[in-house]
N, C-alpha and C positions, 0 to 999 in steps of 0.2 A: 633453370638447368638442373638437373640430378649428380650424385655424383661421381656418374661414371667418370672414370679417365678416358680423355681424348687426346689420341697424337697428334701432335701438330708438325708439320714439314717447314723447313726451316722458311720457306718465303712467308707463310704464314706467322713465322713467331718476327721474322722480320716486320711485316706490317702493323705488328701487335704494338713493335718496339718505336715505329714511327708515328704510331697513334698515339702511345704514351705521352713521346715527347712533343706534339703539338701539331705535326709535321703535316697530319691529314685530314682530307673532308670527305662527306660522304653523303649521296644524293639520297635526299628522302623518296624511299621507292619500296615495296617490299622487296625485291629483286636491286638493291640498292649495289651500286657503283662508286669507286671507292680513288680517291685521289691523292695521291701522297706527293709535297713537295710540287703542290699546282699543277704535278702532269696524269692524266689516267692509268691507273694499276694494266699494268697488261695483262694479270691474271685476273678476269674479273672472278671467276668460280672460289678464288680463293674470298674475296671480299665478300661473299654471299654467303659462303658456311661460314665464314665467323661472324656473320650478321645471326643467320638461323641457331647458330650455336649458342647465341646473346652474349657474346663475345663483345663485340663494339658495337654503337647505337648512335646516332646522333646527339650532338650535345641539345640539340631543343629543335623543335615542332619548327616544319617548314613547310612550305608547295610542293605538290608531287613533282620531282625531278631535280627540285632545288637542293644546289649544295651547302649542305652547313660543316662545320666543325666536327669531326669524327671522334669519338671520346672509348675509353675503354668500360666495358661495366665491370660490375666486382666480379664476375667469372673469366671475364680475358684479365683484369688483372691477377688475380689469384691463379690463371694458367700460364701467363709471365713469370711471376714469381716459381711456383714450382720449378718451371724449369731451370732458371737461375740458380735457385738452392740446391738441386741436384748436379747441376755444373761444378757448384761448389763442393760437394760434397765429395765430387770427385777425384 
């Protein structure tokens, strides 16, 4: 990912925050499907750009469809962060 700035809407930073903490899985797809807390995101469009964003990725290689563990990469974490810091800042 480059370094533009991307906005994120709050269901988005939501999911970011339950991926962190362990909460979510996410079907090996490129069109990947995103589960938080064992039930399916009702938004999926949100799970998909922050997949294309390289936001979150599967924690390791699976079956196409299969779900594994949903992990953050260093740019959804580092887009977590920002936001948090500038919450503070405020």
């Amino acid at each position: 990912m480059d370094s533009r700035t991307v906005e994120l809407n709050n269901r988005e930073r939501a999911a970011l925050r339950a991926i962190a903490r362990g909460a979510a899985e996410i079907t090996c797809s490129c069109e990947p499907d995103l589960f938080i807390d064992g039930l399916a995101c009702c938004d999926q469009f949100t799970a998909r750009r922050l997949a294309h964003l390289d936001y979150i990725a599967p924690a390791r290689p699976g079956l196409p469809g299969q779900r594994v563990r949903a992990v953050l990469t260093e740019s959804g974490r580092a887009a977590l962060d920002q936001k948090s810091a500038q919450r503070s800042a405020a």
